[in-house]
TORKOL-631158 format. One line per field, with one value per residue (C-alpha): residue number from 1; residue in three letters; z negated, y, x. Coordinates in steps of 0.5 Angstrom, whole numbers, plus 500, padded with zeros to 3 digits. Last residue first. Example, Ala and Ser with C-alpha at 12.3 -4.5 7.8 and 13.67 -1.06 7.14 Angstrom:
% residues 2
dokol	2, 1
pavex	SER, ALA
zz	486, 484
yy	498, 491
xx	527, 525
***
This chain:
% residues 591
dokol	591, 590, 589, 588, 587, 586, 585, 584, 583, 582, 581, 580, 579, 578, 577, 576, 575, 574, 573, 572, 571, 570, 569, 568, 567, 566, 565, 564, 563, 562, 561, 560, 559, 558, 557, 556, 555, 554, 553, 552, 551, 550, 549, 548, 547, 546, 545, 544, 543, 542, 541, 540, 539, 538, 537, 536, 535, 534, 533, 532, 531, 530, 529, 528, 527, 526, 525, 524, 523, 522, 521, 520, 519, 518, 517, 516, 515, 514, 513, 512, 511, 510, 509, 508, 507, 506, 505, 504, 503, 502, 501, 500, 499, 498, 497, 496, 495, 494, 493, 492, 491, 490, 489, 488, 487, 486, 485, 484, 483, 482, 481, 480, 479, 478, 477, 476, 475, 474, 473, 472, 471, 470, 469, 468, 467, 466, 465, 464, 463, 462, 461, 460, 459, 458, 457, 456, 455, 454, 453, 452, 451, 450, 449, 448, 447, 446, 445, 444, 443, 442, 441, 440, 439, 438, 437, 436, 435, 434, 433, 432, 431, 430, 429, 428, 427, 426, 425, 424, 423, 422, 421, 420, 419, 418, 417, 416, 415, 414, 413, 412, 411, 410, 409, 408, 407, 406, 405, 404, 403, 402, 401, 400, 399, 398, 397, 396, 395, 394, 393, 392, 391, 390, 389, 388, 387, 386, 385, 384, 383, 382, 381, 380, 379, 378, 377, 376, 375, 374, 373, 372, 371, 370, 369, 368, 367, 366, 365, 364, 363, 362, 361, 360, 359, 358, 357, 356, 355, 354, 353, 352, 351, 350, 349, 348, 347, 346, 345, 344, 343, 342, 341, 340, 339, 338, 337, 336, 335, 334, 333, 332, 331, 330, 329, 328, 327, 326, 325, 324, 323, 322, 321, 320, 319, 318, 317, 316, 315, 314, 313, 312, 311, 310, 309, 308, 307, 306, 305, 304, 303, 302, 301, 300, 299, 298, 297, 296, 295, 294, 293, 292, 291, 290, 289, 288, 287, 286, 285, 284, 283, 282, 281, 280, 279, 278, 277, 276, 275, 274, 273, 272, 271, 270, 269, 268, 267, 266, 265, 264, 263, 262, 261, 260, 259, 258, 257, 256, 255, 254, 253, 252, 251, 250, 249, 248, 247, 246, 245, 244, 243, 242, 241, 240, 239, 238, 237, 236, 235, 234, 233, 232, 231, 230, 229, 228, 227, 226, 225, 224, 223, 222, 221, 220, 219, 218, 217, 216, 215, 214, 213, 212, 211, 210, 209, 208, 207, 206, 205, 204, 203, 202, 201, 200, 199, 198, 197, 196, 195, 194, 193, 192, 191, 190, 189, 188, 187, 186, 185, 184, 183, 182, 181, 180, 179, 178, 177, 176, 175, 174, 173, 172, 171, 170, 169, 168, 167, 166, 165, 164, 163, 162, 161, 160, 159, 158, 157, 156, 155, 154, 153, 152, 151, 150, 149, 148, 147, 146, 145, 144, 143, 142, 141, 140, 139, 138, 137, 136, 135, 134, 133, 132, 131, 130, 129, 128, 127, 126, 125, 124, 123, 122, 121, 120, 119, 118, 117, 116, 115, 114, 113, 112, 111, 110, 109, 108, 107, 106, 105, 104, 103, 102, 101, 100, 99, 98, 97, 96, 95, 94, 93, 92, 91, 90, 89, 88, 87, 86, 85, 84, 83, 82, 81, 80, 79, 78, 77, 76, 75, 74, 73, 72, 71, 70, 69, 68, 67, 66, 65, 64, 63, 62, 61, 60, 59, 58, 57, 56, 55, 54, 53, 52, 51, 50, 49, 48, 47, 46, 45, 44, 43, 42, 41, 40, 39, 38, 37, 36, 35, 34, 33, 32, 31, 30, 29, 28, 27, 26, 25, 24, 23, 22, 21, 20, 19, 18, 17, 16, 15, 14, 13, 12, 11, 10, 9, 8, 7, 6, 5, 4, 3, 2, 1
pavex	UNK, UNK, UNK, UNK, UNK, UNK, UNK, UNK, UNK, UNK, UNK, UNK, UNK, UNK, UNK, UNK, UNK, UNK, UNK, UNK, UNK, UNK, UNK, UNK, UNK, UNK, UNK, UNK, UNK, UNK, UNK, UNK, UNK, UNK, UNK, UNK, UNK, UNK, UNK, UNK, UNK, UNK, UNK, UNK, UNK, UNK, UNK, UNK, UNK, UNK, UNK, UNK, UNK, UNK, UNK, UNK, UNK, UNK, UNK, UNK, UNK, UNK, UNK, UNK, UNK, UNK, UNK, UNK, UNK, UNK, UNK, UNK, UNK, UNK, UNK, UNK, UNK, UNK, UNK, UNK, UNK, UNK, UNK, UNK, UNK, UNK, UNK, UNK, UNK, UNK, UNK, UNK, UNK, UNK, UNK, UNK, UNK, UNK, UNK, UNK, UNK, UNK, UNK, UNK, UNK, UNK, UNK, UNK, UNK, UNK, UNK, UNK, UNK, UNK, UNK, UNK, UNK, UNK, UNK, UNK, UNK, UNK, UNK, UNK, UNK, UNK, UNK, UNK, UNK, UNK, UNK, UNK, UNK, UNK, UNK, UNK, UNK, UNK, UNK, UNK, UNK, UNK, UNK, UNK, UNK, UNK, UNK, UNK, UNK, UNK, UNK, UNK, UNK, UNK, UNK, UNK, UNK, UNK, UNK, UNK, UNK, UNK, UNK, UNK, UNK, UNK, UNK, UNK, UNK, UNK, UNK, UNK, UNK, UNK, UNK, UNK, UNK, UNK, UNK, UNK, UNK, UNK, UNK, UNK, UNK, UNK, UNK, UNK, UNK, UNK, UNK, UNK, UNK, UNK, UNK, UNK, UNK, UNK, UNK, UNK, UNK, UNK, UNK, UNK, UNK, UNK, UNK, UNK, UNK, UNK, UNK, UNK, UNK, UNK, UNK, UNK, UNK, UNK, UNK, UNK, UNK, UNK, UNK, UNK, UNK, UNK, UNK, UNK, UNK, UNK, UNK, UNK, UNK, UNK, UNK, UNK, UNK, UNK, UNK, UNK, UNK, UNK, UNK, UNK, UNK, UNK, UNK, UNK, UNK, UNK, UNK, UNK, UNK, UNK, UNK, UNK, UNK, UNK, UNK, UNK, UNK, UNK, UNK, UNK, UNK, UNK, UNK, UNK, UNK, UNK, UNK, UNK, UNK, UNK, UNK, UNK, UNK, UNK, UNK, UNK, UNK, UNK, UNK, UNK, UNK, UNK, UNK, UNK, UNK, UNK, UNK, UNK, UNK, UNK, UNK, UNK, UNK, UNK, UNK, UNK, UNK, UNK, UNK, UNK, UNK, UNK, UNK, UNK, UNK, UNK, UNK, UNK, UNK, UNK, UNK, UNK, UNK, UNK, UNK, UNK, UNK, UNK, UNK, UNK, UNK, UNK, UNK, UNK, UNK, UNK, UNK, UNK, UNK, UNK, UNK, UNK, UNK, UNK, UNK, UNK, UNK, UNK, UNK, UNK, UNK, UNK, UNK, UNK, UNK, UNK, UNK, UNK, UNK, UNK, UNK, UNK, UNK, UNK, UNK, UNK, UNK, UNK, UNK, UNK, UNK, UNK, UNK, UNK, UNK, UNK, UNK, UNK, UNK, UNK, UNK, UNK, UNK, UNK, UNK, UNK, UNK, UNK, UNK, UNK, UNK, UNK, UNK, UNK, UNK, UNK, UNK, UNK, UNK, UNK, UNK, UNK, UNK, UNK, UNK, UNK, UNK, UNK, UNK, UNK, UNK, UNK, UNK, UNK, UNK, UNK, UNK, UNK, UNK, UNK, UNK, UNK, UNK, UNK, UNK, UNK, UNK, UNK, UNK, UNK, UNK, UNK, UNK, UNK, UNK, UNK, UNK, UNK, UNK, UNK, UNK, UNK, UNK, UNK, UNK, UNK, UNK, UNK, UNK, UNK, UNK, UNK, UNK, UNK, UNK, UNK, UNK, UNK, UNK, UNK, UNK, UNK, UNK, UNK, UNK, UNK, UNK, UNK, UNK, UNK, UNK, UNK, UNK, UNK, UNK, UNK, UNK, UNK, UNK, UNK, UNK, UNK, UNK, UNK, UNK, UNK, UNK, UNK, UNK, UNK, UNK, UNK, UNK, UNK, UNK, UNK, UNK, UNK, UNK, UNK, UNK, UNK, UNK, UNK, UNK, UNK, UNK, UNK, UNK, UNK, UNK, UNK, UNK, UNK, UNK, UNK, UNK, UNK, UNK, UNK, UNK, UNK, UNK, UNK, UNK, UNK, UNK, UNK, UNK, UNK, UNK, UNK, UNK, UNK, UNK, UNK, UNK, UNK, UNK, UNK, UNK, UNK, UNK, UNK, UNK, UNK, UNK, UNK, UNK, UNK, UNK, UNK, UNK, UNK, UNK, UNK, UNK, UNK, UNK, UNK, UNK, UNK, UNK, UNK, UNK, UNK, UNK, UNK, UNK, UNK, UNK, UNK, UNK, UNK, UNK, UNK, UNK, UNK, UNK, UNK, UNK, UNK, UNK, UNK, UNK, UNK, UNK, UNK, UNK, UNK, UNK, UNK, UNK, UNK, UNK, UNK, UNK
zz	042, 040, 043, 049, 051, 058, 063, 067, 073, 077, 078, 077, 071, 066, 064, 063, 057, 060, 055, 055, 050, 050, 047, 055, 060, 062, 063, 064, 070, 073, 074, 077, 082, 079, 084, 078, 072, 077, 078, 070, 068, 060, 057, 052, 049, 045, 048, 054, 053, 051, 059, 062, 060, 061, 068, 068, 068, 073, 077, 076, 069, 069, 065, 059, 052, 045, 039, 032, 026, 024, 029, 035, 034, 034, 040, 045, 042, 044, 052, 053, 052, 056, 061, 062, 062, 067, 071, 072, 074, 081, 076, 072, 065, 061, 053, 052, 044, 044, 037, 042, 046, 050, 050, 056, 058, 056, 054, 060, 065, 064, 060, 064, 070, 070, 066, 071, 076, 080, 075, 070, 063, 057, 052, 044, 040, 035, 036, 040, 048, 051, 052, 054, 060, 062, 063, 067, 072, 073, 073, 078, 082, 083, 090, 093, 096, 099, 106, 106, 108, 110, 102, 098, 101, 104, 097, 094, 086, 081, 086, 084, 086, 087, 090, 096, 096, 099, 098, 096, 099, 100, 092, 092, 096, 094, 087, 088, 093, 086, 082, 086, 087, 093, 096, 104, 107, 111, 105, 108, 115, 113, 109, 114, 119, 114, 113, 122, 122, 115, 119, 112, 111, 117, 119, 115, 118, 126, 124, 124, 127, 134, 134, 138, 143, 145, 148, 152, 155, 156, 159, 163, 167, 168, 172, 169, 170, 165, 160, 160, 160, 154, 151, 151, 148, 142, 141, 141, 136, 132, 132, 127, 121, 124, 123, 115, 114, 113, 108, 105, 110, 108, 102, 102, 101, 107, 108, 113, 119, 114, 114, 122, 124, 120, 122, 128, 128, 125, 129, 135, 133, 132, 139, 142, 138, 140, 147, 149, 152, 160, 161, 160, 155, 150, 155, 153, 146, 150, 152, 147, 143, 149, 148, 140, 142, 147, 143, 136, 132, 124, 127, 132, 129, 123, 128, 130, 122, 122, 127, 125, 117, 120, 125, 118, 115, 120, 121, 114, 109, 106, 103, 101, 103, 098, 093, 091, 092, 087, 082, 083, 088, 089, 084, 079, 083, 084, 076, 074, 079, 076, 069, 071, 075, 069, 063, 062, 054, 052, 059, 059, 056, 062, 067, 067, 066, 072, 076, 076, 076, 083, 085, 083, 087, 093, 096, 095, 097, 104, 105, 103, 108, 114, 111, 112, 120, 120, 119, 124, 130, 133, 139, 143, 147, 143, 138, 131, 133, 136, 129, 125, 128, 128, 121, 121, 124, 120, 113, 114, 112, 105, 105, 103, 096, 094, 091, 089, 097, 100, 097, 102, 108, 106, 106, 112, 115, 111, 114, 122, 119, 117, 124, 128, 136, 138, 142, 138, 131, 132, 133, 127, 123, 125, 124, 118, 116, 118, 115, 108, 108, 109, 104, 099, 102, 099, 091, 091, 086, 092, 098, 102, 102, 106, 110, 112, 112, 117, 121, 122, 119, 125, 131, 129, 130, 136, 138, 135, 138, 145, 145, 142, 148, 149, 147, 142, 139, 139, 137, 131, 129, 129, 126, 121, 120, 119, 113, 110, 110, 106, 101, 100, 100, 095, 090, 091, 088, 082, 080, 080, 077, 071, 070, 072, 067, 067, 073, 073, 067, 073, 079, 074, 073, 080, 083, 077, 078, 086, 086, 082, 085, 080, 082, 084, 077, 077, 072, 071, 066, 067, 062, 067, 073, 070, 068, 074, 079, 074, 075, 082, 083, 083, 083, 083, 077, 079, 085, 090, 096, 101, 102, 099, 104, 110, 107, 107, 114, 118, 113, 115, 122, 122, 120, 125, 131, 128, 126, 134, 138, 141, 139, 143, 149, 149, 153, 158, 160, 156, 159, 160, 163, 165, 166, 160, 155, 153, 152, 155, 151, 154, 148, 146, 140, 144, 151
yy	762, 756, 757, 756, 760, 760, 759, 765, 767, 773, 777, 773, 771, 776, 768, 771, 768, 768, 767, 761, 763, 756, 754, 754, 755, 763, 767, 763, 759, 766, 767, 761, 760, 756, 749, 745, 748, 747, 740, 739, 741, 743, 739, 736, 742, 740, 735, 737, 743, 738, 735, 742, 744, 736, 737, 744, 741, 737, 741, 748, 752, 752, 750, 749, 752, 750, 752, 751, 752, 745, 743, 747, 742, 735, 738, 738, 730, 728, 733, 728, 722, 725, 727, 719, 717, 722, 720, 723, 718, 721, 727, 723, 728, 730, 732, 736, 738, 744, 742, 739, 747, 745, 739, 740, 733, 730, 738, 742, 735, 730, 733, 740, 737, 733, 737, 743, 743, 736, 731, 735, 739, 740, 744, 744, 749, 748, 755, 759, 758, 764, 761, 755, 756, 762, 757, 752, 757, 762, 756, 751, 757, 759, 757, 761, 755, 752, 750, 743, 747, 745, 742, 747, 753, 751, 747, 754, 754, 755, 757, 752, 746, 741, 746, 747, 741, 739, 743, 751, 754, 748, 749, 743, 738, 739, 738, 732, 729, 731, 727, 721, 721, 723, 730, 730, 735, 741, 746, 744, 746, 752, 754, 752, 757, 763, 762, 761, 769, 772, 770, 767, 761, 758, 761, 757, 750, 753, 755, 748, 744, 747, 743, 738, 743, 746, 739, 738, 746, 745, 737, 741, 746, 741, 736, 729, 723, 721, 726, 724, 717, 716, 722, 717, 712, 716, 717, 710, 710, 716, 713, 708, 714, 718, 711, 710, 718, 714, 714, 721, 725, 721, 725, 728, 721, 716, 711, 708, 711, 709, 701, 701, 705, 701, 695, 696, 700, 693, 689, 694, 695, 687, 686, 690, 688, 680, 682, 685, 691, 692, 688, 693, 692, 698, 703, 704, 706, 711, 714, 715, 718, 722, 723, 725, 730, 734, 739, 738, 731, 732, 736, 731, 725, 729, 732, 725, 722, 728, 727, 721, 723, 729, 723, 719, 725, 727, 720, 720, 716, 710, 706, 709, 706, 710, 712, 705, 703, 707, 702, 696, 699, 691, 692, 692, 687, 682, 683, 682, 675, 673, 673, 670, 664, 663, 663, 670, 672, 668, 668, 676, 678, 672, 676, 683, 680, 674, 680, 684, 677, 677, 684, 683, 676, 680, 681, 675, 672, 676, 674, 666, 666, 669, 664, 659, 661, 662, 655, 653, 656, 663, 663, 670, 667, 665, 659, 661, 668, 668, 665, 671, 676, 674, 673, 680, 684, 681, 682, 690, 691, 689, 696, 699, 696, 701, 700, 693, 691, 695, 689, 685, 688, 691, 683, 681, 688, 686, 679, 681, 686, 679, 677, 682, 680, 686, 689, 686, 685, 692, 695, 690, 694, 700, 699, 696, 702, 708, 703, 704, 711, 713, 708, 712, 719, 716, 715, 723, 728, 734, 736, 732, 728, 736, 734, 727, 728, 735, 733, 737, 731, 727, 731, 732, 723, 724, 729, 725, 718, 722, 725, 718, 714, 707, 706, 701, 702, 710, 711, 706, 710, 717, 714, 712, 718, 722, 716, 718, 725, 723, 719, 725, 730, 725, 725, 733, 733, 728, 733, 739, 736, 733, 741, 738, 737, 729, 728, 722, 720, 723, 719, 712, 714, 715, 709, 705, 709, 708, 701, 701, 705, 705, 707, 700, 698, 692, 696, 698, 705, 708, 714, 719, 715, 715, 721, 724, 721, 724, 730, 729, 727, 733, 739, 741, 743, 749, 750, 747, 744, 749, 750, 742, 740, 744, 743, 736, 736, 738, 734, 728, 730, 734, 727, 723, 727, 726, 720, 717, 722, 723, 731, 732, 729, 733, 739, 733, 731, 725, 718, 712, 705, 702, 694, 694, 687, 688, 696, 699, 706, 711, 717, 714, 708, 702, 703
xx	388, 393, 400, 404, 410, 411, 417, 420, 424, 419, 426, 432, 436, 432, 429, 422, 418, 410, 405, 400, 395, 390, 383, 381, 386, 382, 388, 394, 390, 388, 395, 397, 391, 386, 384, 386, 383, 376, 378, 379, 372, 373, 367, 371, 374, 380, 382, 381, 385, 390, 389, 388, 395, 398, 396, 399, 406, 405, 404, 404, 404, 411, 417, 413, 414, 412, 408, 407, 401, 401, 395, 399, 404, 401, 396, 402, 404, 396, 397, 403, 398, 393, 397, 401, 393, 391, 397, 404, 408, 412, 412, 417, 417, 422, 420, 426, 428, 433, 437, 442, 443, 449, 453, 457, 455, 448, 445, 447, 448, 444, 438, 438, 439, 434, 429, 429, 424, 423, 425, 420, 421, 416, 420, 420, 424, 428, 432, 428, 428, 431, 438, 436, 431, 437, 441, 437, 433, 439, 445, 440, 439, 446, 448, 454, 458, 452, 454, 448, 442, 436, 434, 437, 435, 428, 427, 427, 427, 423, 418, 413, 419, 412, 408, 412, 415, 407, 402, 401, 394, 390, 390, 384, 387, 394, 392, 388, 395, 399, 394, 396, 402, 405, 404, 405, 411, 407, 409, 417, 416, 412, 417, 423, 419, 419, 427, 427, 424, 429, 435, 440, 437, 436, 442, 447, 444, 445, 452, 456, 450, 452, 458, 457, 454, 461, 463, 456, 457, 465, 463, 456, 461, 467, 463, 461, 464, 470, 469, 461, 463, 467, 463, 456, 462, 463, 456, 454, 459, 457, 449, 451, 453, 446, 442, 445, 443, 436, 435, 438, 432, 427, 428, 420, 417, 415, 421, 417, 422, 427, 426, 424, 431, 436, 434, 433, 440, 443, 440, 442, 450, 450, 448, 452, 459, 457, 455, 463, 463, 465, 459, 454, 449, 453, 451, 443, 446, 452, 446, 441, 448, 449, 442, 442, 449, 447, 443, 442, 445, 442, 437, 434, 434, 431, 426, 424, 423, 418, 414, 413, 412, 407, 403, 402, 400, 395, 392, 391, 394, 391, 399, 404, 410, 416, 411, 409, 415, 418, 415, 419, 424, 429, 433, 426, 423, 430, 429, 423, 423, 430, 426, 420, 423, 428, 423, 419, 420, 426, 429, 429, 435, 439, 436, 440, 447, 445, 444, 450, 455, 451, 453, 459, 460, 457, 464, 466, 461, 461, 469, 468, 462, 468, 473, 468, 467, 474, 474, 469, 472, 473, 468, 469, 463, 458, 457, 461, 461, 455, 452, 456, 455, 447, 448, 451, 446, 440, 444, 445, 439, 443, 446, 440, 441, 446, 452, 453, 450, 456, 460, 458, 458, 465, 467, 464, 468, 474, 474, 473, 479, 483, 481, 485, 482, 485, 479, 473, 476, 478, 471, 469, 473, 472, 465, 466, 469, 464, 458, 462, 464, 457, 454, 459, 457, 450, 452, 450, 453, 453, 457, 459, 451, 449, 455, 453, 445, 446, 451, 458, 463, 458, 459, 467, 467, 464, 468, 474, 472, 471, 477, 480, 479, 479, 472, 471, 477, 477, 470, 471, 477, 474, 468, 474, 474, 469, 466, 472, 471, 464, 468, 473, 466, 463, 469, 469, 462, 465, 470, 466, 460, 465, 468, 476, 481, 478, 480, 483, 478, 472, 475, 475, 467, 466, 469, 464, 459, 459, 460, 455, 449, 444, 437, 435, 436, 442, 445, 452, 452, 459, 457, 460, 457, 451, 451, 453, 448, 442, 445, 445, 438, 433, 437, 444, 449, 454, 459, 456, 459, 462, 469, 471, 466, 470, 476, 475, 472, 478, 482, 479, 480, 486, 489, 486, 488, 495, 496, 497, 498, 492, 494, 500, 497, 491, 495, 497, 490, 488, 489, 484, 486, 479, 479, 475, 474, 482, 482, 487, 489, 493, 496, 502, 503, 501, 501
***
């Protein structure tokens, strides 16, 4: 049968064949090409055309620098792919061209969905509607078109997948090898990938002992694989212990580093700790309607379908239980990921899910009538005009707003802010209307967007020459600093203070508010992106200084307007971008 369009599966006494009008798209090449050129024009024709928000500068930088570091945030694998891609591509603006190399690694993650659909199941119209689901989804698409090194993580699950559903229907060892290899590697670029290490220990003891045993040979060569696709990372590490020896000793070198590799101060903020039941309920809920919005309609219980299925035994038990450890896995450490981009983290759980998907459209192409096949299939592909509607119908954009203000503050002076300004909560307060995280966040088809230009470039073409300019990670400091000045190199005489909002305390305010009042003591000013958090603490700090019984909680409860006034000891002067109407940062000087 090999090369048309049946498949027989070795572990399934089931011969498929697609109708004849399929037969010419089954074959082989053809359904995978217009797959993975489908969803590169679709990315190539949606991603952002100018520097995103929050992290993707950040990404960018390291890549165009290729920084290597075992830090949590350097994705190694892909800074070093990226940096390659940005020197073949150097004719290219740096953003454009590593935004288009995430696309290609998203297209890749759809394609071998594609392919492990079609090993497992033996139907390769099931494989590419699970696979066409999954180019559509929300984390997938909205990753496809922005600087993140998570499209890469994406493409590495899909392809150990396929690997490991090869392995199982053609007994291909050397891609049992690859896959153990990718598990490997997948370490270098991003730490999630090690979650990974429970399902493949259990692969790897039931190959050994189970019943498609392959001898303890392979299994050494196995071990080999995963060391060698871990050795990188390990070469990493030991660079990163050895300039600590002389302060720590060897054991308290190792530890500050696998503590910083490992999330250091960002766990805090990922798994906070005394919540309220309402904001433990809300990050629930909330993991939920991710499930639901990355695959609506019939999509999410074909999958929970095709999930149940894999314990029958037409499936071998060894590709079952490493599909649920490493969905368990998966699922328990991004359903605690409790911070607003829970989204991107547990974008591993919607790649996993195309493969019971894909069995899930096995049997409904199988069995189910006509009518409920033409509504499930068209349903796959709902995602495609439901995510450009939710920016663009006035009544779902309100919803989207209310969904985004319901988003639990994270630090701590920020849950103070969102305590005593019930009115602005959540991401809501965080952007402060410098961008809309509605538009940004809940749609990834964003060909048109131009926020970061309006706000950014208007910032650096109204600050005067030499100015300072106090800037967060939330708002326009990233890319900014990575980007405007880091890369294109404009306006260097501009000297940005970059604030990390996650670490804004009373303490950090203080000492930035100190640098404040440096400047207006020698008769200077400077200018602030905003007057919301944090910004304002900074503000209500360098008042402080100057008036010791300033009340602090009352600063923080005024509206914006009523702070600019009344800001003790300060003028604080609106500066209008002339970019978009009420677009302004503010000149601060003393009263």
């Amino acid at each position: 049968m090999r090369g048309t369009a049946c498949e027989v599966l070795s572990w399934r006494p089931v011969v498929y064949c697609p109708k004849q009008s399929m037969t010419i798209l089954a074959r082989r090449g053809l359904l995978p090409t217009l797959l993975f050129l489908g969803s590169m024009a679709l990315y190539a024709a949606t991603m952002i055309r100018t520097a995103g928000w929050l992290d993707d500068t950040l990404k960018l930088s390291i890549a165009y620098s290729a920084e290597v570091s075992s830090w949590v945030n350097n994705h190694n694998l892909f800074t070093l792919l990226g940096h390659l891609w940005l020197v073949i591509f150097s004719f290219l603006d740096p953003h454009a061209a590593l935004t288009l190399l995430c696309g290609l690694f998203a297209s890749v993650s759809v394609l071998f969905a594609y392919h492990a659909g079609r090993e497992v199941t033996g139907n390769p119209l099931a494989g590419a509607l699970a696979a066409a689901a999954l180019a559509v989804s929300h984390s997938i698409w909205w990753h496809a078109t922005v600087v993140e090194a998570h499209s890469l993580n994406a493409a590495l699950i899909s392809l150990d997948l396929f690997f490991i559903g090869r392995f199982f229907r053609a007994k291909s060892f050397p891609c049992l090898c690859a896959a153990f290899f990718l598990f490997g590697i997948g370490v270098f670029n991003h730490a999630l990938m090690g979650l990974f290490a429970v399902a493949y220990g259990a692969l790897f003891v039931m190959l050994l002992a189970g019943k498609d045993r392959i001898g303890w040979r392979k299994g050494l060569l196995l071990a080999g694989a995963t060391i060698l696709g871990c050795v990188p990372y390990l070469i990493v590490l030991a660079r990163d212990v050895v300039p600590l020896l002389p302060g720590y000793g060897l054991f308290g070198s190792i530890m500050r580093t696998l503590d910083s590799a490992s999330g250091s101060f960002f766990r805090s903020s990922m798994f906070p700790r005394n919540l309220s039941p309402g904001e433990h309920a809300f990050w629930k809920l909330n993991y939920l309607f991710l499930l639901w919005y990355n695959f609506p309609a019939a999509a999410l219980p074909l999958a929970a379908w095709g999930t149940v299925r894999l314990r029958r035994g037409e499936y071998p038990l060894s590709l079952a239980v490493f599909f649920w450890l490493g969905l368990a896995a998966q699922v328990i450490w991004s359903s605690n990921y409790l911070i607003w981009d829970m989204f991107k983290f547990s974008m591993p759980v919607y790649v996993l899910a195309s493969l019971p998907l894909a069995v899930g459209i096995d049997v409904l192409l199988r069995s189910a009538r006509p009518a409920l096949k033409a509504v499930s299939v068209a349903s796959l592909l709902l995602p495609a005009a439901m995510y450009p509607l939710v920016t663009t119908i006035p009544g779902l954009a309100a919803v989207g707003k209310r969904y985004i203000a319901m988003y639990p503050p994270v630090s701590g002076l920020e849950r103070q802010y969102a305590e005593a300004r019930a009115r602005a909560s959540g991401l809501s307060q965080v952007t402060a209307g410098v961008w809309d995280p509605v538009r940004y966040l809940m749609n990834p088809a964003r060909a048109g967007y131009r926020e970061v230009a309006e706000f950014c470039g208007g910032v650096l073409k109204r600050l005067p020459p030499s100015s300072h300019y106090w800037d967060d990670d939330t708002k326009g400091g990233y890319p900014i600093q990575y980007y405007y000045q880091g890369l294109i190199k404009e306006r260097p005489d501009v000297s940005l203070h970059l604030l990390f909002s996650l670490h804004v305390d009373e303490q950090s305010a203080s000492a930035q508010a100190q640098v404040m009042r440096s400047m207006l003591d020698g008769g200077g000013e400077f200018f602030v992106s905003t007057i919301e958090w944090p910004e304002r603490d900074l503000l209500i700090q360098l008042s402080r200084a100057m008036r010791p019984d300033v009340d602090a909680r009352s600063l923080r409860l005024m509206a914006a307007a009523e702070f600019r006034r009344q800001a003790p000891g300060l003028v604080i002067t609106p500066v209008p971008l002339g970019t978009r109407p009420g677009l302004a940062i503010y000149r601060v000087s003393l009263r």
